[in-house]
C-alpha positions as semicolon CSV with decimal commas, in nm:
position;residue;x (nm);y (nm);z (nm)
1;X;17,555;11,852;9,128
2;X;17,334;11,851;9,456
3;X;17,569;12,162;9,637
4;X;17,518;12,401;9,290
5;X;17,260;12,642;9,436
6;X;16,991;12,544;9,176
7;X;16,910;12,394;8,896
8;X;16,875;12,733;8,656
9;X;17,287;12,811;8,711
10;X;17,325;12,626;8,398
11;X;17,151;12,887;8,137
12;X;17,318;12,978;7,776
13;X;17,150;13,203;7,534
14;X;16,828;13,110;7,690
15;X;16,833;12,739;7,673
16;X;16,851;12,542;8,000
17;X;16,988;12,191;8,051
18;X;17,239;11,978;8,295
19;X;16,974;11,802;8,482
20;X;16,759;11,561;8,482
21;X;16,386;11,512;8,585
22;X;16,385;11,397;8,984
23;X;16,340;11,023;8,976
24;X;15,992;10,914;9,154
25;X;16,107;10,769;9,520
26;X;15,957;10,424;9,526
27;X;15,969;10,093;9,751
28;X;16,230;9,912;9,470
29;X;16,503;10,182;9,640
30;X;16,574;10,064;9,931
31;X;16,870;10,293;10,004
32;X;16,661;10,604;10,059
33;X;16,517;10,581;10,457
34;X;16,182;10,703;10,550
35;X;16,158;11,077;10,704
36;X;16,142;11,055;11,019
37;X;16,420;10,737;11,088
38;X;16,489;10,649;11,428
39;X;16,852;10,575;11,384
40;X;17,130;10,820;11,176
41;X;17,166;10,768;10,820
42;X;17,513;10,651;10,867
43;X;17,400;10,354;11,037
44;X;17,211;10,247;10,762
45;X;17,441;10,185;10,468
46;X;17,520;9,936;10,293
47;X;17,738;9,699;10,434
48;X;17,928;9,616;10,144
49;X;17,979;9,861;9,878
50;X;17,866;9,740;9,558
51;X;18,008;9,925;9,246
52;X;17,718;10,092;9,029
53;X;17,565;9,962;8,731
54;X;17,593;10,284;8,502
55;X;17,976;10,311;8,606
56;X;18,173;10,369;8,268
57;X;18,515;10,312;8,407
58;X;18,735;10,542;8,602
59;X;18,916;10,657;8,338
60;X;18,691;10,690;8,086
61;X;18,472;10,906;8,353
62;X;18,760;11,129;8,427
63;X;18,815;11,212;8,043
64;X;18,446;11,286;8,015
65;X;18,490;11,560;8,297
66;X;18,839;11,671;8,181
67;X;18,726;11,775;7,805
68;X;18,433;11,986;7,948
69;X;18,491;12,336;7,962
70;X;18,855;12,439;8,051
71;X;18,858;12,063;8,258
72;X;19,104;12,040;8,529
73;X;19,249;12,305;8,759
74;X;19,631;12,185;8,739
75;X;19,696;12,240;9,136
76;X;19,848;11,952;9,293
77;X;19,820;12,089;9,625
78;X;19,480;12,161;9,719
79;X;19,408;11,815;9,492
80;X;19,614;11,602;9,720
81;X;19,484;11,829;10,091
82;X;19,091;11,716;9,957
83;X;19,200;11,353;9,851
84;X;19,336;11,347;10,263
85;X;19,015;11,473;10,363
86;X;18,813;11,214;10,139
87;X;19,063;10,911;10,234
88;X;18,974;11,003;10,607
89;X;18,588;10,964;10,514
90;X;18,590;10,684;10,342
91;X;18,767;10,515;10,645
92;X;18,515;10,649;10,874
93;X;18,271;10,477;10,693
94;X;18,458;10,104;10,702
95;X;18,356;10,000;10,407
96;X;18,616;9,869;10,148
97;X;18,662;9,914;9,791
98;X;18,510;10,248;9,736
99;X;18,624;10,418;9,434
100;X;18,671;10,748;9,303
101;X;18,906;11,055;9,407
102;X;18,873;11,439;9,403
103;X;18,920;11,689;9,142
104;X;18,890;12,034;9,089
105;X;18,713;12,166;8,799
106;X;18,771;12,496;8,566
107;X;18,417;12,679;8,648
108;X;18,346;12,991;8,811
109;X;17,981;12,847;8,947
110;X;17,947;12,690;9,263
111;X;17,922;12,348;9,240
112;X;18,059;12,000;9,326
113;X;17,910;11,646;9,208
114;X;17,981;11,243;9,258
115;X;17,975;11,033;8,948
116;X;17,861;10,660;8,948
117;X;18,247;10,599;8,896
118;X;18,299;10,764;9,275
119;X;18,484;11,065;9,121
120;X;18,376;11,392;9,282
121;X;18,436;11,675;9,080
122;X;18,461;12,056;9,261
123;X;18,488;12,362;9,097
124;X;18,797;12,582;9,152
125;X;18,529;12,833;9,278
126;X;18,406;12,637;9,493
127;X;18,726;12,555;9,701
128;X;18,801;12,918;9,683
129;X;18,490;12,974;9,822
130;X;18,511;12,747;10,157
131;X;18,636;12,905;10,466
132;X;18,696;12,589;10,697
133;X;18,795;12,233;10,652
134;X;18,463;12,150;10,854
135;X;18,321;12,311;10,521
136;X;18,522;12,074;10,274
137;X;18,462;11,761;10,510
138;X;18,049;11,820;10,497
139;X;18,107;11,893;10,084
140;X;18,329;11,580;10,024
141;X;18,049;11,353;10,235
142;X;17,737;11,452;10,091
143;X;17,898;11,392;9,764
144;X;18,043;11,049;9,880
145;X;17,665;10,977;10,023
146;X;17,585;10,962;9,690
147;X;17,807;10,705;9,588
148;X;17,781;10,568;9,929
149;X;17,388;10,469;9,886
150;X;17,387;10,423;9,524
151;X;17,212;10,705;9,401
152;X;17,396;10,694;9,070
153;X;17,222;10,415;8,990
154;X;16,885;10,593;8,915
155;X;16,910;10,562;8,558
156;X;16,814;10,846;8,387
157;X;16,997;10,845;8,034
158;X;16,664;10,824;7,829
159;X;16,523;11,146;7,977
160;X;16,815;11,346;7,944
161;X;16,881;11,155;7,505
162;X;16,509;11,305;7,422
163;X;16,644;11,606;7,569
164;X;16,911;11,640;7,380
165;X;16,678;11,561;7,078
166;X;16,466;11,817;7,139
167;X;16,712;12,100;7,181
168;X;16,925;11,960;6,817
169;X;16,582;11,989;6,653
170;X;16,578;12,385;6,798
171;X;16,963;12,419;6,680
172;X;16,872;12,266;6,319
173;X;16,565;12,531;6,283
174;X;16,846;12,809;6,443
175;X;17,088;12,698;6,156
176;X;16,819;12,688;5,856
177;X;16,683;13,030;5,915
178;X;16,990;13,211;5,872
179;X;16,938;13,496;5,624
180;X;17,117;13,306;5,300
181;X;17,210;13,347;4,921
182;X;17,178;13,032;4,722
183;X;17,259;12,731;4,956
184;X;17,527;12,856;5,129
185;X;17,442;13,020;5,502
186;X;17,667;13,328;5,521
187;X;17,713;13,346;5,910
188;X;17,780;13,695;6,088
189;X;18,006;13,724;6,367
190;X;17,726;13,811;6,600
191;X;17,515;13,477;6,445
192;X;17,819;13,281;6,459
193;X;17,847;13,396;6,837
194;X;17,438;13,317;6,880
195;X;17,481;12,952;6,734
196;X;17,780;12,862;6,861
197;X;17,639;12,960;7,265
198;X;17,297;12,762;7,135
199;X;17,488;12,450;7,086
200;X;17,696;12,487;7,396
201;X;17,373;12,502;7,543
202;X;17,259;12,180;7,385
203;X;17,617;11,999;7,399
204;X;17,559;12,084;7,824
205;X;17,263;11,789;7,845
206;X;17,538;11,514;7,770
207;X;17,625;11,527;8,138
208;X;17,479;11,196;8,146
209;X;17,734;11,089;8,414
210;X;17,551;11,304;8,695
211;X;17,223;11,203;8,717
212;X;16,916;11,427;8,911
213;X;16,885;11,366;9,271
214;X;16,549;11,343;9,464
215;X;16,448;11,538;9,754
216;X;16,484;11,260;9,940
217;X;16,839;11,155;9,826
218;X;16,973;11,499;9,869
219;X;16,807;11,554;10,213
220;X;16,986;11,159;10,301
221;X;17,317;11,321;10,149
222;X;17,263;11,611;10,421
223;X;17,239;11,388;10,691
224;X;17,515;11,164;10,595
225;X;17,728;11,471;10,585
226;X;17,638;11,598;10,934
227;X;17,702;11,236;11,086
228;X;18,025;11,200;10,913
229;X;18,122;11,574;10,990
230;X;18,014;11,503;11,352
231;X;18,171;11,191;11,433
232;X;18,531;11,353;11,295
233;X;18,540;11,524;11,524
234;X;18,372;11,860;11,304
235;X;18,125;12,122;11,468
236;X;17,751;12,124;11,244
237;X;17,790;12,501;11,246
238;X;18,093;12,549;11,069
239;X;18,043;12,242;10,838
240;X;17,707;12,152;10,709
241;X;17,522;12,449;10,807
242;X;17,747;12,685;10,701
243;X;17,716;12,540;10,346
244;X;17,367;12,568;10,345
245;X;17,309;12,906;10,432
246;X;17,568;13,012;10,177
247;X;17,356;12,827;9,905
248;X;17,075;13,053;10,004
249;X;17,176;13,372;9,898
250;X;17,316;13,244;9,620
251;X;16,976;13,102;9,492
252;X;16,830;13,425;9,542
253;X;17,104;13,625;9,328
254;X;17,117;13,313;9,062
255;X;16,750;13,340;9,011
256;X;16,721;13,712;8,934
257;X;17,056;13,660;8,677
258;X;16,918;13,377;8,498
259;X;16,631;13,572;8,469
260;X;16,786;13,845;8,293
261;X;17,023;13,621;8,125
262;X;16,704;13,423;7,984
263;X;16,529;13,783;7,821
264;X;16,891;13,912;7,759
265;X;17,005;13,612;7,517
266;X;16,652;13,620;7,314
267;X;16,616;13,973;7,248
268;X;16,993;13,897;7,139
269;X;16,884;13,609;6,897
270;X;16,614;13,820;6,711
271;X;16,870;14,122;6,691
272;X;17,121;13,870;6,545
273;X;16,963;13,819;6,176
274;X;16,787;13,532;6,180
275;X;16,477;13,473;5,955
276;X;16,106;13,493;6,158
277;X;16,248;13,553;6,518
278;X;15,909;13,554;6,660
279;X;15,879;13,142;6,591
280;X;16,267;13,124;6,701
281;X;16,230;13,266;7,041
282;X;15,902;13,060;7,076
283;X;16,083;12,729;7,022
284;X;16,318;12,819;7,246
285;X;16,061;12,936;7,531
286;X;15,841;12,616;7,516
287;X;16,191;12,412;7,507
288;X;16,246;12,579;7,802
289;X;15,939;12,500;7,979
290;X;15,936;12,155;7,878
291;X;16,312;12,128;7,968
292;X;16,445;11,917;8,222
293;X;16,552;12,221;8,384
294;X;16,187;12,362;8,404
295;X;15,999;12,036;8,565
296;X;16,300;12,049;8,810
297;X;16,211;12,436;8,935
298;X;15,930;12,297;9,020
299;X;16,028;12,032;9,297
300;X;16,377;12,216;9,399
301;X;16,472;12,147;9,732
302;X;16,563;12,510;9,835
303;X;16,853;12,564;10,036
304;X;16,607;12,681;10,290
305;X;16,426;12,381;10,319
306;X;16,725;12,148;10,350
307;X;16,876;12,403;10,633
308;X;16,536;12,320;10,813
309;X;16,554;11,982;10,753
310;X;16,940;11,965;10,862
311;X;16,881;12,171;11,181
312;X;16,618;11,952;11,323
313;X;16,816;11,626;11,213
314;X;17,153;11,750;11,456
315;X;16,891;11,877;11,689
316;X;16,776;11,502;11,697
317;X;17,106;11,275;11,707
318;X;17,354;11,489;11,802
319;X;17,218;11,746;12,074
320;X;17,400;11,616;12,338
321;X;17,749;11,551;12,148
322;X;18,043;11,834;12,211
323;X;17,999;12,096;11,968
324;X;18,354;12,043;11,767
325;X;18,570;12,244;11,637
326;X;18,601;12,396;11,227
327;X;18,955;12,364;11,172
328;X;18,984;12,669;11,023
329;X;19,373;12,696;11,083
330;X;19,433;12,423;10,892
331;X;19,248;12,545;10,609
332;X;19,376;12,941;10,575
333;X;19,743;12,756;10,585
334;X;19,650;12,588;10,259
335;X;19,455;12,866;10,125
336;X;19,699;13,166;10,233
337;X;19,974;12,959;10,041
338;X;20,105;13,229;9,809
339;X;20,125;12,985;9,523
340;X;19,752;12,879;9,546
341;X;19,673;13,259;9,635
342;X;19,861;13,353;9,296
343;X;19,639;13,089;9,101
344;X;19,299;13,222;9,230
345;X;19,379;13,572;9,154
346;X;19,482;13,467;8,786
347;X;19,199;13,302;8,755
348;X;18,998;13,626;8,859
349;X;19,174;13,791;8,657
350;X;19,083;13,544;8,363
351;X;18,691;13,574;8,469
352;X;18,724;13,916;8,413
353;X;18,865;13,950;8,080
354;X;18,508;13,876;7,900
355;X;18,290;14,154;8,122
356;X;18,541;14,416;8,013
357;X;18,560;14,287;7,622
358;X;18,153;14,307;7,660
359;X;18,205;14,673;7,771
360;X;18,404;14,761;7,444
361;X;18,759;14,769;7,631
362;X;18,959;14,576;7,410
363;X;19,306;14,726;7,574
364;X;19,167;14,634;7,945
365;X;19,074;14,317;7,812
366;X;19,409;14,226;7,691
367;X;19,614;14,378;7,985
368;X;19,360;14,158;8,224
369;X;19,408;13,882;7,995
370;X;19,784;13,964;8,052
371;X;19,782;13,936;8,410
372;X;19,633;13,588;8,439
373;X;19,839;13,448;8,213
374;X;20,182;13,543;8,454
375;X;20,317;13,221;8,652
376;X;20,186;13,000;8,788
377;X;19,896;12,977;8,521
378;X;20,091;13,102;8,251
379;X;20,016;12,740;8,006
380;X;19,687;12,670;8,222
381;X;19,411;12,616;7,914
382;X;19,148;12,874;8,107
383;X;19,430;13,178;8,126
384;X;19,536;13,113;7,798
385;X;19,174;13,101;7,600
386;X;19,100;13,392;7,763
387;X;19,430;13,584;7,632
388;X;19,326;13,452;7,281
389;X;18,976;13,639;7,323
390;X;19,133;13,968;7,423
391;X;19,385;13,911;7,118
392;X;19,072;13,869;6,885
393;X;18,893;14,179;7,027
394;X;19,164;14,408;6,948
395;X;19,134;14,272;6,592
396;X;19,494;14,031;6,638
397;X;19,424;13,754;6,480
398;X;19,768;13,587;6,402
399;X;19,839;13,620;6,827
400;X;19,513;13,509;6,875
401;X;19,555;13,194;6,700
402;X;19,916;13,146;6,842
403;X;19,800;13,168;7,151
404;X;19,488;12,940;7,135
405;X;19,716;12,703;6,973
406;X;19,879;12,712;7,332
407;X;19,579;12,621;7,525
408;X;19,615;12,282;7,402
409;X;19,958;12,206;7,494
410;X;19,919;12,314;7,905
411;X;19,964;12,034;8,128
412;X;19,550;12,017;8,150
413;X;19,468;12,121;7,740
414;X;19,131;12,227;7,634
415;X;18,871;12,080;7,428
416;X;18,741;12,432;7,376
417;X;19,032;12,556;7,212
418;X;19,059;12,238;6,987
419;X;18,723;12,276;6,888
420;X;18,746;12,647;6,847
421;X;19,093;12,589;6,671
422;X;18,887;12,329;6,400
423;X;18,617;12,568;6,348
424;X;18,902;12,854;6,198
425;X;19,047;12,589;5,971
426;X;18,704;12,482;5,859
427;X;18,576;12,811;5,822
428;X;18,921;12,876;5,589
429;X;18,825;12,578;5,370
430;X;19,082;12,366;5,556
431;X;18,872;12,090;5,625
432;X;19,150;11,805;5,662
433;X;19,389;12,018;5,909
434;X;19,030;12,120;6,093
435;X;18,943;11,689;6,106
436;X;19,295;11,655;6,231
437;X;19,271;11,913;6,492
438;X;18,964;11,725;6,658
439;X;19,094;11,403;6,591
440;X;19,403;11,534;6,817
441;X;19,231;11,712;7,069
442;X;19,009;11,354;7,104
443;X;19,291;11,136;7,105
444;X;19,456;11,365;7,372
445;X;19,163;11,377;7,633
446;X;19,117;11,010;7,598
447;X;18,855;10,946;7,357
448;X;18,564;11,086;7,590
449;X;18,238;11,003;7,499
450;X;18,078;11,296;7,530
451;X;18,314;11,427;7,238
452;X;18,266;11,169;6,989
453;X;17,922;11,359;6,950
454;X;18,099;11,672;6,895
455;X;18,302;11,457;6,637
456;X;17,977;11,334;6,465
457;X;17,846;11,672;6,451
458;X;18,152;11,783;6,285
459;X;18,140;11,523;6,000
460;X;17,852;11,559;5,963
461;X;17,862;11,933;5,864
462;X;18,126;11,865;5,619
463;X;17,955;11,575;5,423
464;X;18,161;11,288;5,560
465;X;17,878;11,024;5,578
466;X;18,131;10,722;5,614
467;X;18,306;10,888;5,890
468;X;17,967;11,004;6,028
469;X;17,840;10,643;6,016
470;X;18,190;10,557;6,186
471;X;18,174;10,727;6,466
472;X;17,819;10,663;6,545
473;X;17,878;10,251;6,550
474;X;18,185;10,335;6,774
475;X;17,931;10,523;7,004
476;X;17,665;10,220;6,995
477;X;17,986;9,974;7,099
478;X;18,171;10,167;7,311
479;X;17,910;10,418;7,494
480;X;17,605;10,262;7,435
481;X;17,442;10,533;7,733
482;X;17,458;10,786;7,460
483;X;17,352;10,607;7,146
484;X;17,011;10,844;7,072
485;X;17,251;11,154;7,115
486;X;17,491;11,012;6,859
487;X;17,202;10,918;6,653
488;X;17,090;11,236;6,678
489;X;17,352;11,427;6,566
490;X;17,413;11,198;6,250
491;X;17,085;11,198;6,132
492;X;16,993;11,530;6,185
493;X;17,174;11,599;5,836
494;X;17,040;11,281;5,691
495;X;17,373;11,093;5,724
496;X;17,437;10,824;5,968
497;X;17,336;10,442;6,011
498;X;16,960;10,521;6,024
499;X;17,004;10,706;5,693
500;X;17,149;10,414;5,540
501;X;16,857;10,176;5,653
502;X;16,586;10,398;5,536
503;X;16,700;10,485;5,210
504;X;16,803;10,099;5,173
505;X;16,396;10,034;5,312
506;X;16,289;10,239;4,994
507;X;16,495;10,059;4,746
508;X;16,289;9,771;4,835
């Protein structure tokens, strides 16, 4: 989370969410030095590592990440070249028992975070995106700092639960003011396309797992990167430096998009149908100033400031050490390997496929869609959804379907394309083959937590109270972190155990 360039990169249809309110720095965290330290951060860790107390498991934190999105890029290479880099880190820093391994993520954002489970997660992107293994060594420790210092253990589940509320309240008003006849909402493709980006929106603030960083923890992380880049041997130029001034431009050009993307996506929900627009896009503005996302623009540490910051902290401990070197040979070998070359462009390819169906070029779309679909990608989950899209544009429904079918049976499958899959069935009146679909999908990723909601929400909408109630006691047992967002989502349509106890408090 604390390399995306900011905070606002996470923006659907106008909503904002994905991080939480900075925690206030006080004396009871004693990992977090004073400005100004005399000695380098490194030198003041821990010296045991002591696991953190919001840890969910390893596995359990992996399935959360994997059924996000499009999950995991399936590239054993470049996995096992960052896992060497990270192994080499962790020794450098002599302390045993510290969990957690690398893995690249399906996103086309910049951004890598640490989990209190010691996973760091990096987006495909992002690895494309580095140019030296002095670059992935300064990524890999800042996010290990993290871990390292027990930042995870900033709790801030309760913030980010009467977020979610908040923004299922806005979906719930969304869903109710669809233009209707009788009871039954008759959904347009363009409203179905509104709601179903609203709720992604939403369904982003489960990312419970990463909680917000402080200034000060993210300008410790910085340091902790520059002394591990230095003392391997690394040059601060090519590493941590280089990083930073990347981040800049990007928060510059992110800004101006989300800005767009923010007016774009509500002139696009009034256009879409929906009853009293005016109110609609008025919810959605003061949930996005009161969002997590909006207190955090307030206090973002700008990649500006933390290059400052960085400079004058090398300046300080390591003026007089030999520059080092970026390793940049070692890094263009892996990169320049034509099967991870292949992969990237596929993936580019797959990017692509949605500008061009947004320009009305259904036939460009499907020959892009085409392309990244060849081998190596050809049953990667990302390649494959996007194929289905293209399909669907040019009106092809029955290859559509086949081929989102597909995306679930890749060596990394999708939640999306379960989820998508279940919402066809449903919307055909196949409500058992669209429960068994999810049911799959969840079984397959592990039974991720953040899914169960999505399972919840799903009941729900079909009248399934004793499933509803179900799932929500599994939630309170087995993820009891997210118990107000699975409360949420069940009682939102009156079902769920909270239902049960007030209509049982008004029998009395």
């Amino acid at each position: 989370m604390s390399w995306r360039p900011a905070a606002s990169a996470i923006v659907f249809a106008g909503i904002a969410a994905g991080c939480a309110v900075p925690p206030v720095v006080t004396e009871s965290m004693p990992w977090i030095p004073a400005t100004g330290n005399s000695e380098p951060v490194i030198e003041t860790m821990p010296k045991t590592f002591k696991p953190s107390v919001v840890a969910i498991g390893t596995e359990l934190d992996v399935g959360e990440r994997r059924s996000r999105e499009f999950g995991f890029l399936p590239q054993p290479q470049l996995q096992a070249y960052l896992n060497d880099i990270l192994s080499r880190i962790k020794a450098e820093t002599k302390l045993d028992g510290l969990p957690g391994k690398v893995y690249i993520t399906v996103s086309e954002k910049f951004e890598a975070q640490a989990t209190a489970d010691g996973n760091i997660y990096i987006s495909q992107s992002t690895v494309k995106e580095l140019k030296t293994e002095a670059e992935a060594v300064a990524l890999l420790s800042h996010e290990l700092a993290h871990v390292v210092f027990g930042h995870t253990d900033v709790n801030m589940f309760s913030n980010l639960q009467k977020q979610l509320q908040t923004g299922t309240a806005v979906i719930s008003k969304l869903e109710r003011s669809v233009t209707s006849k009788g009871t039954v909402a008759v959904l347009t493709p363009g409203q179905e396309k509104i709601l179903r980006r609203m709720r992604n929106a939403i369904e982003a603030t489960d990312k419970v797992l990463v909680p917000a960083l402080s200034r000060e923890q993210e300008r410790l992380a910085d340091s902790f990167a520059i002394d591990m880049t230095r003392r391997l041997g690394y040059s601060y130029g090519s590493g941590v430096k280089k990083i930073l001034e990347n981040m800049m431009g990007r928060e510059a050009k992110q800004k101006l998009e989300d800005e767009a993307e923010q007016l774009a996506q509500a002139k696009a929900l009034a256009e879409a149908g929906f009853q009293d627009p005016k109110r609609l896009v008025g919810d959605i503005t003061d949930f996005l100033g009161d969002s997590i996302l909006g207190q955090l623009s307030k206090s973002h540490y700008s990649a500006e400031d933390r290059l400052k910051d960085a400079g004058e902290y090398n300046a300080k401990f390591y003026k007089d050490m030999p520059r080092g070197s970026s390793q940049k040979e070692n890094w263009d070998k892996l990169i320049s390997d034509p099967m991870v070359v292949r992969i990237f462009e596929n993936y580019e390819a797959a990017y692509a496929v949605d500008t061009l169906i947004a320009e009305g070029k259904p036939d460009d779309a499907l020959k892009m869609a085409r392309k990244a679909t060849q081998r190596p990608t050809a049953d990667h989950a990302l390649p494959l959804y996007q194929l289905h899209k293209a399909y669907e544009a040019k009106g092809d429904r029955k290859n559509a379907l086949a081929t989102l079918r597909k995306a679930t049976s890749g060596p990394e499958p999708s939640w999306e394309a379960y989820r998508e899959i279940a919402q066809l069935e449903e919307k055909e009146g196949r409500k058992e083959d669209a429960a068994r679909t999810m049911e799959t999908g969840f079984a397959k990723l592990g039974q991720p937590p953040g899914r169960r909601y999505d399972l919840i929400r799903f009941y729900a909408r079909n009248g399934n109270a004793a499933k509803v109630r179900t799932l929500e006691l599994e939630c309170h047992v087995k993820s009891p972190n997210m118990r107000e967002m699975c409360t949420s989502a069940s009682t939102n349509m009156g079902m769920g155990l909270q239902a049960v106890v007030q209509r049982g408090g008004t029998k009395k």
